[in-house]
Predicted model as a PDB file, atoms N, CA, C, CB and O in Angstrom, pLDDT in the B-factor column:
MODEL        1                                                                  
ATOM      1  N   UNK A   1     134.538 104.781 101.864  1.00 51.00           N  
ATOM      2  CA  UNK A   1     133.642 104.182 100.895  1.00 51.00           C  
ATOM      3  C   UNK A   1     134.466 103.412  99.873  1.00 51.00           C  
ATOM      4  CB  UNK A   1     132.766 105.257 100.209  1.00 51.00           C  
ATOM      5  O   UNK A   1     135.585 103.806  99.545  1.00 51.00           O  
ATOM      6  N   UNK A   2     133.742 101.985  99.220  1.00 69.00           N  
ATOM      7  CA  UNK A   2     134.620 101.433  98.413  1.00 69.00           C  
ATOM      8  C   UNK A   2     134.900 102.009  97.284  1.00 69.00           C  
ATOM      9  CB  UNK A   2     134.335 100.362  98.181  1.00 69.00           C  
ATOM     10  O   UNK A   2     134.226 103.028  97.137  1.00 69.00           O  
ATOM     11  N   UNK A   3     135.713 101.757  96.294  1.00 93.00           N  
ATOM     12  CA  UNK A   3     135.509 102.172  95.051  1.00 93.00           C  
ATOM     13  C   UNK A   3     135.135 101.715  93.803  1.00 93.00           C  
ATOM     14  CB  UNK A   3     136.228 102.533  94.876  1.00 93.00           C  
ATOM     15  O   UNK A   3     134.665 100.581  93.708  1.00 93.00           O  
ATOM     16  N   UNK A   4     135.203 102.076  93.303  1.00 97.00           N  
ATOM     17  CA  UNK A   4     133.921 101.503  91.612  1.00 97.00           C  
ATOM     18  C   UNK A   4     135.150 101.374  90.275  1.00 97.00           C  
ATOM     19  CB  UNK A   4     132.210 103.457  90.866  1.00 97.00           C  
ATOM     20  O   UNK A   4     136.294 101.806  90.413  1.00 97.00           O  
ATOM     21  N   UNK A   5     134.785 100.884  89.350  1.00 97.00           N  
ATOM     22  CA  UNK A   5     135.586 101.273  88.215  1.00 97.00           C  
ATOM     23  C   UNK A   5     133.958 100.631  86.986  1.00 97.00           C  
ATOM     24  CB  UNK A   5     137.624 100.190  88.165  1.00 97.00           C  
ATOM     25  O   UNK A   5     132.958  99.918  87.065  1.00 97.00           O  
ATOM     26  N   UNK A   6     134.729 101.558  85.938  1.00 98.00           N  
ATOM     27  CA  UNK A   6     133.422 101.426  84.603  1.00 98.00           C  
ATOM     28  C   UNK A   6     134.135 100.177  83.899  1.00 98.00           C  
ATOM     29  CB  UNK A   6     133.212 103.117  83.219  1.00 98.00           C  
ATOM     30  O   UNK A   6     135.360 100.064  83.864  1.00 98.00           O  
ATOM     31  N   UNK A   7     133.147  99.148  83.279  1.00 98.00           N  
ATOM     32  CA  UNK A   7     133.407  98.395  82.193  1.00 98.00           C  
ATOM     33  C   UNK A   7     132.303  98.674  81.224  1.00 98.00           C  
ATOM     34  CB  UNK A   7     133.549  96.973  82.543  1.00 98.00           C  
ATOM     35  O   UNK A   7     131.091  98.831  81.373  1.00 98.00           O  
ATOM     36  N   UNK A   8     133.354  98.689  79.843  1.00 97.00           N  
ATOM     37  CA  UNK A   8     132.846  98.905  78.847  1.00 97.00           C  
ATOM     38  C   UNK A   8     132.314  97.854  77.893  1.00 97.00           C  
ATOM     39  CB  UNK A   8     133.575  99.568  78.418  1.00 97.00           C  
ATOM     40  O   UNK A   8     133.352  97.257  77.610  1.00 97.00           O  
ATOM     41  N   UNK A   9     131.367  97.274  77.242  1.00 97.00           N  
ATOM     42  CA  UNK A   9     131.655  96.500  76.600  1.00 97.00           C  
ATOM     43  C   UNK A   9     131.308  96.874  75.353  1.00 97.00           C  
ATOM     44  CB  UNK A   9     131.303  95.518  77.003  1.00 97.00           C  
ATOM     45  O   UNK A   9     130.213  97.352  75.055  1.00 97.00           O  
ATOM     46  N   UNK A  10     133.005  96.494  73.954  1.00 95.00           N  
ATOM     47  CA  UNK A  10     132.984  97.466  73.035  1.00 95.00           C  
ATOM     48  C   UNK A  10     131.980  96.607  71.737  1.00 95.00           C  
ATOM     49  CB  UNK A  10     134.711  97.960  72.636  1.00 95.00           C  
ATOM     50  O   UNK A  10     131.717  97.073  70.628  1.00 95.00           O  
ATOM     51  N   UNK A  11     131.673  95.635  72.128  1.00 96.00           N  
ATOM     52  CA  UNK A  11     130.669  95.040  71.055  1.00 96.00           C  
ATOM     53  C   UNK A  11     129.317  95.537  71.208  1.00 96.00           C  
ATOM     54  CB  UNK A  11     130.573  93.498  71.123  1.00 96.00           C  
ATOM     55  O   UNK A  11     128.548  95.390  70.258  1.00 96.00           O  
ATOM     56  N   UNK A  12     128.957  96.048  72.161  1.00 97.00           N  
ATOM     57  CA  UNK A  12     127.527  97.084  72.407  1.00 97.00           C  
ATOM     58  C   UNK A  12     127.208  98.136  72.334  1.00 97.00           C  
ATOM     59  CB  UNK A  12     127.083  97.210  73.270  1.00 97.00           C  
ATOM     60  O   UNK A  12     126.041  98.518  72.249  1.00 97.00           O  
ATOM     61  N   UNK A  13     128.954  99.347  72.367  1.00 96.00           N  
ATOM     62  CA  UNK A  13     128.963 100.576  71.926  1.00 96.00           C  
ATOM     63  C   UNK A  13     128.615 101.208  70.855  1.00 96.00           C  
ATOM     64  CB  UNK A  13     129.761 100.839  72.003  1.00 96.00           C  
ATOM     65  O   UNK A  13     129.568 101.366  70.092  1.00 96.00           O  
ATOM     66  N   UNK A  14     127.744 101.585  70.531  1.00 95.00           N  
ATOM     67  CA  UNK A  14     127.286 102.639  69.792  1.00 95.00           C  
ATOM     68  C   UNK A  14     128.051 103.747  69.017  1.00 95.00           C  
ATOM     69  CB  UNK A  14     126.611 103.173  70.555  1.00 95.00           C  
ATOM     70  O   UNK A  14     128.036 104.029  67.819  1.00 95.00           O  
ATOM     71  N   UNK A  15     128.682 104.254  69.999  1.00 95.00           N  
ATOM     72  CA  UNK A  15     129.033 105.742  70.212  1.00 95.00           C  
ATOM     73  C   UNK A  15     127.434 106.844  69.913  1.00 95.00           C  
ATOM     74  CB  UNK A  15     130.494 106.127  68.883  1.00 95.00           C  
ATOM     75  O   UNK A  15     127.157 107.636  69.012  1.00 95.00           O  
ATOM     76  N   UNK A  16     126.738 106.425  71.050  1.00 96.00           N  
ATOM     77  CA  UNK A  16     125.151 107.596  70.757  1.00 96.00           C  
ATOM     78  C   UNK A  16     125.871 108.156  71.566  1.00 96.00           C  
ATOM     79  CB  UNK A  16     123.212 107.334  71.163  1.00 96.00           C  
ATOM     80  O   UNK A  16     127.036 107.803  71.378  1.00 96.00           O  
ATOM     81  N   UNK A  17     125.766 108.912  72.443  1.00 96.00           N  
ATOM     82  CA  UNK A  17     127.188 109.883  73.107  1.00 96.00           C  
ATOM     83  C   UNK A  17     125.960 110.184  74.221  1.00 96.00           C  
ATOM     84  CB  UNK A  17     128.147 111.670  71.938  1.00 96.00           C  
ATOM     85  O   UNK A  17     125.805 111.369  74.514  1.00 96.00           O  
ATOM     86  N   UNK A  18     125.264 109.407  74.724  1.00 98.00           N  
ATOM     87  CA  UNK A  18     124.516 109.995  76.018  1.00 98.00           C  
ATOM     88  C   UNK A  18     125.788 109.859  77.380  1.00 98.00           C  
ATOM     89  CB  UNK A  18     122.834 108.851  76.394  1.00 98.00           C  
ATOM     90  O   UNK A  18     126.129 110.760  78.148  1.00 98.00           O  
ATOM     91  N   UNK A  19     126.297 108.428  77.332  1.00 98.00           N  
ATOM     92  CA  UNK A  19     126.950 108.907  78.719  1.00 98.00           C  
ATOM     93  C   UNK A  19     128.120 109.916  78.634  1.00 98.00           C  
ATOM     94  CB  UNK A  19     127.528 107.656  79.496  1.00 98.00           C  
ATOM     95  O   UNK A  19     128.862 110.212  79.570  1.00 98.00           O  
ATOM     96  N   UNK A  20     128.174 110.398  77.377  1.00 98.00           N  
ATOM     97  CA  UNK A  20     129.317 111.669  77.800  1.00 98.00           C  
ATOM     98  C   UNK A  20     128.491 113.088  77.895  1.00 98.00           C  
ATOM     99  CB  UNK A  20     130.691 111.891  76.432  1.00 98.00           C  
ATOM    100  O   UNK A  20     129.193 114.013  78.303  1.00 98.00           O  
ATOM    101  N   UNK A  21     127.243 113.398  77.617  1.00 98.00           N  
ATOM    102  CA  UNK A  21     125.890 114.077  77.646  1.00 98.00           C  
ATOM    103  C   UNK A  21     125.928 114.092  79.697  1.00 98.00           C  
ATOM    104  CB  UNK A  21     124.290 112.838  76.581  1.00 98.00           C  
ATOM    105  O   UNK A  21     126.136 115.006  80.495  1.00 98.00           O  
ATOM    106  N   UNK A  22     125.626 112.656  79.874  1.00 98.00           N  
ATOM    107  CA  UNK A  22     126.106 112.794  81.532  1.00 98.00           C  
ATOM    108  C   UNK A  22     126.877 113.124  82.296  1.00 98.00           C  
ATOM    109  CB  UNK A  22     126.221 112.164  82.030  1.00 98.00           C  
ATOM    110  O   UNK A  22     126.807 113.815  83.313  1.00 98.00           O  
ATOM    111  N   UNK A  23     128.098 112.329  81.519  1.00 98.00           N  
ATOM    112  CA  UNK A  23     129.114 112.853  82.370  1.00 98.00           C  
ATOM    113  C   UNK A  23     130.424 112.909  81.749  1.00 98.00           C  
ATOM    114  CB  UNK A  23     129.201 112.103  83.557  1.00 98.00           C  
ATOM    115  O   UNK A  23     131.193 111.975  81.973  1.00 98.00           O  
ATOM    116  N   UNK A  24     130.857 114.029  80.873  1.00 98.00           N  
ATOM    117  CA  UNK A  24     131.773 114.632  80.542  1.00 98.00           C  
ATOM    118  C   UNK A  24     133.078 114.291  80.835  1.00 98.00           C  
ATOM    119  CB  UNK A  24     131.550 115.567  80.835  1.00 98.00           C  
ATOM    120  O   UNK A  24     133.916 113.649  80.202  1.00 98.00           O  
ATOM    121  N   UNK A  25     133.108 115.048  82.325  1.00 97.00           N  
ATOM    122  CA  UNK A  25     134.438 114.391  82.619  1.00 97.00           C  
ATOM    123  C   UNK A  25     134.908 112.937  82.613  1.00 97.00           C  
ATOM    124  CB  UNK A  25     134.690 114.721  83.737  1.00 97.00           C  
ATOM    125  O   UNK A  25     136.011 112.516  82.962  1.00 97.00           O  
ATOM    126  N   UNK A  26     134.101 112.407  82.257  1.00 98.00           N  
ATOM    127  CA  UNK A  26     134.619 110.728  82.373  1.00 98.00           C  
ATOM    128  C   UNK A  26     134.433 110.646  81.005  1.00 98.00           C  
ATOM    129  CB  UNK A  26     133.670 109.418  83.385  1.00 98.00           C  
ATOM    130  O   UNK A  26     135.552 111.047  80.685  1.00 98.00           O  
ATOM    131  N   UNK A  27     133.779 110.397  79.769  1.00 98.00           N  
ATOM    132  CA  UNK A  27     133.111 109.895  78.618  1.00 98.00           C  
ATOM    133  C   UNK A  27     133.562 110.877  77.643  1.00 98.00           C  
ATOM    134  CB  UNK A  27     131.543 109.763  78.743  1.00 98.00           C  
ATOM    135  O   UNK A  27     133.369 112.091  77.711  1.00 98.00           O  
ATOM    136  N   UNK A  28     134.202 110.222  76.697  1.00 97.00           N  
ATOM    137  CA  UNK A  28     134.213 110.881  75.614  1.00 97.00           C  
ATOM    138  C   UNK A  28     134.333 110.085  74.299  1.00 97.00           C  
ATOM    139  CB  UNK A  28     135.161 111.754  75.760  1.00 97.00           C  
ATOM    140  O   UNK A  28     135.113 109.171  74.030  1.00 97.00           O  
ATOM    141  N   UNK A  29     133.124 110.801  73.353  1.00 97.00           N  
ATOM    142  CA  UNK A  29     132.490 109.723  72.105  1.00 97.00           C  
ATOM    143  C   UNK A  29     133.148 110.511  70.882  1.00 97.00           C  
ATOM    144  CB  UNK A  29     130.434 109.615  71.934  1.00 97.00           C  
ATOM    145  O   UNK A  29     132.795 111.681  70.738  1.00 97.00           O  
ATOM    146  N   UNK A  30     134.091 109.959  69.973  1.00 94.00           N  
ATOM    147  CA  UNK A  30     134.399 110.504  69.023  1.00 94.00           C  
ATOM    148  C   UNK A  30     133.644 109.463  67.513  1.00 94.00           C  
ATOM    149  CB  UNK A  30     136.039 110.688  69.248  1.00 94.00           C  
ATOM    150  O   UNK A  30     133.003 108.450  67.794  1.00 94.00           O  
ATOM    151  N   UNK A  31     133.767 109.732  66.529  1.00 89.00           N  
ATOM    152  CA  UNK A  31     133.926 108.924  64.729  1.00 89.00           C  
ATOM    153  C   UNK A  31     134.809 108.391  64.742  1.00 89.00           C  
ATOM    154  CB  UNK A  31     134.105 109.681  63.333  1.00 89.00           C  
ATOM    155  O   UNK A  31     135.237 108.030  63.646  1.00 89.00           O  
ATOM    156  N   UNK A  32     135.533 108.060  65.887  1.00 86.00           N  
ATOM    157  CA  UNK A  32     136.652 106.842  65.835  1.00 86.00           C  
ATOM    158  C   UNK A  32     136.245 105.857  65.982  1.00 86.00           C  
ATOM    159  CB  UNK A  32     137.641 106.766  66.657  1.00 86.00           C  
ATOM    160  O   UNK A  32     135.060 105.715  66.281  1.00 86.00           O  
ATOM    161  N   UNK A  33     137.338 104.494  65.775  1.00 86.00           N  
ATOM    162  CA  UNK A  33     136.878 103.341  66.177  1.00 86.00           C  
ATOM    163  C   UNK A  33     137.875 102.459  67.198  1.00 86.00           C  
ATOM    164  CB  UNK A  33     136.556 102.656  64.947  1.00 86.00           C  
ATOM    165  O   UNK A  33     138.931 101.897  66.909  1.00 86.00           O  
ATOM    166  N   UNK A  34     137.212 102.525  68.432  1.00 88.00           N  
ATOM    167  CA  UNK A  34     136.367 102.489  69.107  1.00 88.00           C  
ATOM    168  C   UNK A  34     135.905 103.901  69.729  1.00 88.00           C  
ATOM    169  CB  UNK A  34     136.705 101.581  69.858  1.00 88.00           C  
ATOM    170  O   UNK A  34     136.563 104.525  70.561  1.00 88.00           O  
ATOM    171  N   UNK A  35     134.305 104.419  69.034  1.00 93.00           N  
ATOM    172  CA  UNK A  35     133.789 105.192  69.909  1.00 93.00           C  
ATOM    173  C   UNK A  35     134.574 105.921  70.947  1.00 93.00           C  
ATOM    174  CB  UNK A  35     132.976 104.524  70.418  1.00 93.00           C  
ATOM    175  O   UNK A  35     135.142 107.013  70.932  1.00 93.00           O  
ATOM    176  N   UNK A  36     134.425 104.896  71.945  1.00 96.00           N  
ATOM    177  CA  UNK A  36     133.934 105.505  73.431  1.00 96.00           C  
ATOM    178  C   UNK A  36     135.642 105.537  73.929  1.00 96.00           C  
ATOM    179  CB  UNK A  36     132.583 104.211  74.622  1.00 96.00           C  
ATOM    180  O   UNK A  36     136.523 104.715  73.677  1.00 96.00           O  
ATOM    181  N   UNK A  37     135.701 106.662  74.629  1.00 96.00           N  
ATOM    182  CA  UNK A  37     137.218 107.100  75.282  1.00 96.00           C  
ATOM    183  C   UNK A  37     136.222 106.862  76.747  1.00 96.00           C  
ATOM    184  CB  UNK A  37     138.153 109.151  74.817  1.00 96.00           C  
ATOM    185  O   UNK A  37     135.028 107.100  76.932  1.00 96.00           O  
ATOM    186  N   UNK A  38     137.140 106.367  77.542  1.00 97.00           N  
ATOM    187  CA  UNK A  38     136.695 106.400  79.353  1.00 97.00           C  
ATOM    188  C   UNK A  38     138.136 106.941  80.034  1.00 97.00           C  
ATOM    189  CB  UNK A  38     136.221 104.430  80.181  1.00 97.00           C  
ATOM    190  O   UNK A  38     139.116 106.235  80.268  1.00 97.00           O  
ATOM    191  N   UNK A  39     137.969 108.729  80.350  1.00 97.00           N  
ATOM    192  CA  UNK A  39     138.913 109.293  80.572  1.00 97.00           C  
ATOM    193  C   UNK A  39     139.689 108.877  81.849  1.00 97.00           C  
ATOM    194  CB  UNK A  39     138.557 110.442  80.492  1.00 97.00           C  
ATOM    195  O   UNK A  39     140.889 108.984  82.099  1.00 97.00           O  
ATOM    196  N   UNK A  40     138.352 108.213  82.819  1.00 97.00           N  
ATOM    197  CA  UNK A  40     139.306 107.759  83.983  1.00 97.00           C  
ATOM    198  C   UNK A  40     137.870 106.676  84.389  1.00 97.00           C  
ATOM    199  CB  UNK A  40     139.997 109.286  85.406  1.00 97.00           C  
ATOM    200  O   UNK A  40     136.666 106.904  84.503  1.00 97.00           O  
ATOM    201  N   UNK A  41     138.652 105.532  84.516  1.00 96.00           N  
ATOM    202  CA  UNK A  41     137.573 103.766  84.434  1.00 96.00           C  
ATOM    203  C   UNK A  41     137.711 103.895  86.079  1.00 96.00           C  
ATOM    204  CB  UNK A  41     138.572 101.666  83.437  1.00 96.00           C  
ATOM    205  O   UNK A  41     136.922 103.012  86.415  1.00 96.00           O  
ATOM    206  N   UNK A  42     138.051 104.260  86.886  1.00 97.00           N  
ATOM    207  CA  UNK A  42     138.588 104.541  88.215  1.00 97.00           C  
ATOM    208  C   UNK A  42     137.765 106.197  89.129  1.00 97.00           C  
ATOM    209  CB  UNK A  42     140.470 104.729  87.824  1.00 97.00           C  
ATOM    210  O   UNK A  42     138.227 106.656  90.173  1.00 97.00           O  
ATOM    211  N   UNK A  43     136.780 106.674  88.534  1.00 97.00           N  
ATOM    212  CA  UNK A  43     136.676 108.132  88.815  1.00 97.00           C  
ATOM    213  C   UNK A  43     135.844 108.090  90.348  1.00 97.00           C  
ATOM    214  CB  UNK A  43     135.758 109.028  87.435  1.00 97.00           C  
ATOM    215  O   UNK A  43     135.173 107.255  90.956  1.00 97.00           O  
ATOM    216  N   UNK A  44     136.292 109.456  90.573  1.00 95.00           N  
ATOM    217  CA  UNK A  44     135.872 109.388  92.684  1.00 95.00           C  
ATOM    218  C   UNK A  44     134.261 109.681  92.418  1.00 95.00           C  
ATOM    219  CB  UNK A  44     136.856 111.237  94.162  1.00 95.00           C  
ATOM    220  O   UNK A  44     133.523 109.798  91.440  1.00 95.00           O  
ATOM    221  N   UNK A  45     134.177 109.720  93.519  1.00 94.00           N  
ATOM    222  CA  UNK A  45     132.578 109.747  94.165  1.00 94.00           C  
ATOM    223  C   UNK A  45     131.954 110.786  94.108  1.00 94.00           C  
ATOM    224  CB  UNK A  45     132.400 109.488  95.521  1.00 94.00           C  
ATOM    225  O   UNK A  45     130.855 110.816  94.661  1.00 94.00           O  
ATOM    226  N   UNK A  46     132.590 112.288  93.236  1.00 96.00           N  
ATOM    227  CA  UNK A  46     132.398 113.073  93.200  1.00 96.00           C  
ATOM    228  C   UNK A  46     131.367 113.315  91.467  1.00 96.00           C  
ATOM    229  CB  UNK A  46     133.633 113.560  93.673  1.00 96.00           C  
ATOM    230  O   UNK A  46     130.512 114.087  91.031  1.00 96.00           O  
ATOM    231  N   UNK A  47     132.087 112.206  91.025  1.00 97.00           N  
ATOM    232  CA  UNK A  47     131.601 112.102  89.559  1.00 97.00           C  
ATOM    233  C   UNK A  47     130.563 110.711  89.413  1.00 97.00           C  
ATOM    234  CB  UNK A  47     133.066 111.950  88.475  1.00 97.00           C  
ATOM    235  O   UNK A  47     130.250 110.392  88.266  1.00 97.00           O  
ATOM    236  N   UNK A  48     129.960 109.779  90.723  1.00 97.00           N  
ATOM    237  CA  UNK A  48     129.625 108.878  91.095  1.00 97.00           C  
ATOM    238  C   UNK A  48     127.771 109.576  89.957  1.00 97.00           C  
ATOM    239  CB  UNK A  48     129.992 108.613  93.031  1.00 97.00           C  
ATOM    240  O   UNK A  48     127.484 109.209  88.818  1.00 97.00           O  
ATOM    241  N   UNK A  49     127.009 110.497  90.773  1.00 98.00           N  
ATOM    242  CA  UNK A  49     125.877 110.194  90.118  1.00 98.00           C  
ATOM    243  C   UNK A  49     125.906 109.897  88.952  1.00 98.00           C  
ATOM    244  CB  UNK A  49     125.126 110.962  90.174  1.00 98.00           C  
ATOM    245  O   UNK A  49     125.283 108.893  88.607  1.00 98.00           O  
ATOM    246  N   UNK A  50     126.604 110.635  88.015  1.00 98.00           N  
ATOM    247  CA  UNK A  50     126.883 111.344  87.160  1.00 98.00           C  
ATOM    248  C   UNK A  50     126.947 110.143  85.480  1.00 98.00           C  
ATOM    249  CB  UNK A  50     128.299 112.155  87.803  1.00 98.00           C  
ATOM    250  O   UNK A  50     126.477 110.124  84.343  1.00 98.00           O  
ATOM    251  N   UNK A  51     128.143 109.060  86.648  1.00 98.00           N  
ATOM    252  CA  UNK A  51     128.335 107.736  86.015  1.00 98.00           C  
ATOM    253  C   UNK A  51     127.371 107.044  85.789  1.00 98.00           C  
ATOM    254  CB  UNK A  51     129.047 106.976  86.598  1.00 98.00           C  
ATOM    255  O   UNK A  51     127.250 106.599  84.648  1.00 98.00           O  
ATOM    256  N   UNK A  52     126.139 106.657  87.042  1.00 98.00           N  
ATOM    257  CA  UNK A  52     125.328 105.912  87.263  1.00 98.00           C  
ATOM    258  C   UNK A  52     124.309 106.531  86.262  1.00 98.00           C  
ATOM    259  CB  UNK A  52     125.063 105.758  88.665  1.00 98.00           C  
ATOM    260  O   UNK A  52     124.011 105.682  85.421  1.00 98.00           O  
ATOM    261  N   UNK A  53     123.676 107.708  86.061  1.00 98.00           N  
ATOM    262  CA  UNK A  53     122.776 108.541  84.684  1.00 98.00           C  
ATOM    263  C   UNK A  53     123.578 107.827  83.535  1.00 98.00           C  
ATOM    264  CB  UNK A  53     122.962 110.646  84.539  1.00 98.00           C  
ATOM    265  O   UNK A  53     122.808 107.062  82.954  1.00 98.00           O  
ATOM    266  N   UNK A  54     124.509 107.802  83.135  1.00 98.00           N  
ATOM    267  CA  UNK A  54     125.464 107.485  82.246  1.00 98.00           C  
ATOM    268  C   UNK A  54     125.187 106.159  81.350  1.00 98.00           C  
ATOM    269  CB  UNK A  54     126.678 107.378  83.016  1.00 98.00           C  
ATOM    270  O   UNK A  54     125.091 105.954  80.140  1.00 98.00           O  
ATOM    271  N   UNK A  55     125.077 105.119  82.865  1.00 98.00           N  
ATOM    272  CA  UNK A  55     124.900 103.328  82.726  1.00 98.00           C  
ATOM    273  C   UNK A  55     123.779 103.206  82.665  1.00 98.00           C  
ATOM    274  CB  UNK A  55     125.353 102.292  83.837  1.00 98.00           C  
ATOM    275  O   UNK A  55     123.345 102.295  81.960  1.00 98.00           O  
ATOM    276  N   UNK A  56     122.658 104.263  83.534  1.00 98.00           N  
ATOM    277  CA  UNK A  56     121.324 103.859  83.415  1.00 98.00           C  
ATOM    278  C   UNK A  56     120.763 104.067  82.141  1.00 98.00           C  
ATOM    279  CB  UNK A  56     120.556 104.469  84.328  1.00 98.00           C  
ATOM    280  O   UNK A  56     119.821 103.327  81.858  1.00 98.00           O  
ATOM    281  N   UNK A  57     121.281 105.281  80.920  1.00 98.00           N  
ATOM    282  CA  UNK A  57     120.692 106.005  80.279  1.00 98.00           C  
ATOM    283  C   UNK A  57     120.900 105.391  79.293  1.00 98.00           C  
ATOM    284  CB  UNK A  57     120.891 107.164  80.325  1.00 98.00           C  
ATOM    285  O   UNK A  57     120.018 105.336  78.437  1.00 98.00           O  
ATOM    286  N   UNK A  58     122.185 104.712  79.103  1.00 98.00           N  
ATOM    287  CA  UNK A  58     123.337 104.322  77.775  1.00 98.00           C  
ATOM    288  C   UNK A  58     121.824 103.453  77.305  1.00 98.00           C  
ATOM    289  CB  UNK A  58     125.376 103.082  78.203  1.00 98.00           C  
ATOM    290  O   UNK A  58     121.111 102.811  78.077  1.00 98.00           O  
ATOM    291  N   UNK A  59     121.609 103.652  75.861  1.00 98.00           N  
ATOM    292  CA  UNK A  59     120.783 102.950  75.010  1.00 98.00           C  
ATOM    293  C   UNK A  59     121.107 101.710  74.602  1.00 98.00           C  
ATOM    294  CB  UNK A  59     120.587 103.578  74.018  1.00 98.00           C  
ATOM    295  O   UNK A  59     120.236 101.215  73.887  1.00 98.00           O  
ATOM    296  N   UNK A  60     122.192 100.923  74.827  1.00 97.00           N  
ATOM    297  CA  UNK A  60     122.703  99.778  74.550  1.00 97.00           C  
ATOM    298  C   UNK A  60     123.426  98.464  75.780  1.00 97.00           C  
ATOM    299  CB  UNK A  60     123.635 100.322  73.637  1.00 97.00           C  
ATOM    300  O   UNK A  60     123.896  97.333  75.910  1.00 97.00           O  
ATOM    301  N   UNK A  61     123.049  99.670  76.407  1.00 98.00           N  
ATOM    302  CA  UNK A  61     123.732  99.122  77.768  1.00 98.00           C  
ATOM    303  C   UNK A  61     124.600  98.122  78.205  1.00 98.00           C  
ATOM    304  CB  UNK A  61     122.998  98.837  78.426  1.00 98.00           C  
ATOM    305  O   UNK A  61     124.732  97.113  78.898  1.00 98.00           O  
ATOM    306  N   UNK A  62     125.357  99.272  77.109  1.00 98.00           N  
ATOM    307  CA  UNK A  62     127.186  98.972  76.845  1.00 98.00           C  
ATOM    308  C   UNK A  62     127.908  98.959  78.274  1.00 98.00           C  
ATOM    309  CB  UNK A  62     128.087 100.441  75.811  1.00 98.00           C  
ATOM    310  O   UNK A  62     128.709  98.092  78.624  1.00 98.00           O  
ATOM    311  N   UNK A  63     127.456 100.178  79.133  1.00 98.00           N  
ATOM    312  CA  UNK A  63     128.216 100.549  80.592  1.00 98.00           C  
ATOM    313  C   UNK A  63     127.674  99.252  81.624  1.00 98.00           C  
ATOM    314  CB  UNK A  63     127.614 102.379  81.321  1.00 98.00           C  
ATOM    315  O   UNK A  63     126.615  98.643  81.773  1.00 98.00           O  
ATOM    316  N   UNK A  64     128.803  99.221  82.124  1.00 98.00           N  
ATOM    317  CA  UNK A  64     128.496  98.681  84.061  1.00 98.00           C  
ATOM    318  C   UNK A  64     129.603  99.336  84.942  1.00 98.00           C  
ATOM    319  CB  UNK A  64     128.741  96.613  84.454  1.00 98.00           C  
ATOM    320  O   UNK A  64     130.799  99.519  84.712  1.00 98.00           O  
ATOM    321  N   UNK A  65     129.033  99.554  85.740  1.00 98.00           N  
ATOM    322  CA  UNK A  65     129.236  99.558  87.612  1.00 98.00           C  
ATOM    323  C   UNK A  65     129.942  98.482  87.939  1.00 98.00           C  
ATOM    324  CB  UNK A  65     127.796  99.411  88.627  1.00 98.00           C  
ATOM    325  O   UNK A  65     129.292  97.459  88.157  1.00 98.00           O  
ATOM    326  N   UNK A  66     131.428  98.425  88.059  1.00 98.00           N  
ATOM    327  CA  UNK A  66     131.936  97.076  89.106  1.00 98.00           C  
ATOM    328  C   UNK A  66     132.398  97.997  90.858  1.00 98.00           C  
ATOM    329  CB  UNK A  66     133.914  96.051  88.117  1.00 98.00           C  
ATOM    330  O   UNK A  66     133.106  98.977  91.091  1.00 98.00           O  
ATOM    331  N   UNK A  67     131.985  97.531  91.316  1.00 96.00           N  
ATOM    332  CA  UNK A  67     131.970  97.644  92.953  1.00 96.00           C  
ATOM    333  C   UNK A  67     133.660  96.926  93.403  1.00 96.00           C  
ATOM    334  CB  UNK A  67     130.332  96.481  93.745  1.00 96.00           C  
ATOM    335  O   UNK A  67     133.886  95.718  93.470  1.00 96.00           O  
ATOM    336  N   UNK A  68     134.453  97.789  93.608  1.00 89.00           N  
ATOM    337  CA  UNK A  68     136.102  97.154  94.216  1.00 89.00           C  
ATOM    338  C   UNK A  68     136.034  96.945  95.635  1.00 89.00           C  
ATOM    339  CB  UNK A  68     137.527  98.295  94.020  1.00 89.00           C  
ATOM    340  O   UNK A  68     137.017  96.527  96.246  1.00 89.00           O  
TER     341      UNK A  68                                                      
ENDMDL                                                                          
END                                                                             
């Protein structure tokens, strides 16, 4: 299967912390600036739904899905 990587875009981030609410192991939202930590922009297929709740959910829809 191919692989994916997350783009962020940091002029839309928030930091509302839903996609780390999704998915943890990838997302993490601190009172820093910039927000949003993306622990691994590269993560396997194991953490795949997880991402996609993440991009679908994000209120600003800061996240995307690139397809490698």
């Amino acid at each position: 299967m191919a692989g994916y990587r997350i783009v962020v875009d940091r002029d839309l981030c928030q930091g509302h912390g839903v996609c780390e609410s999704e998915a943890p192991e990838v997302f993490v939202v601190s009172k820093d600036v910039p927000p949003l930590t993306v622990l691994d922009e590269s993560p396997g297929d194991d953490h795949r739904k997880a991402v996609e709740a993440a991009v679908k959910y994000c209120p600003t829809h800061a996240l995307t899905i690139v397809e490698d």
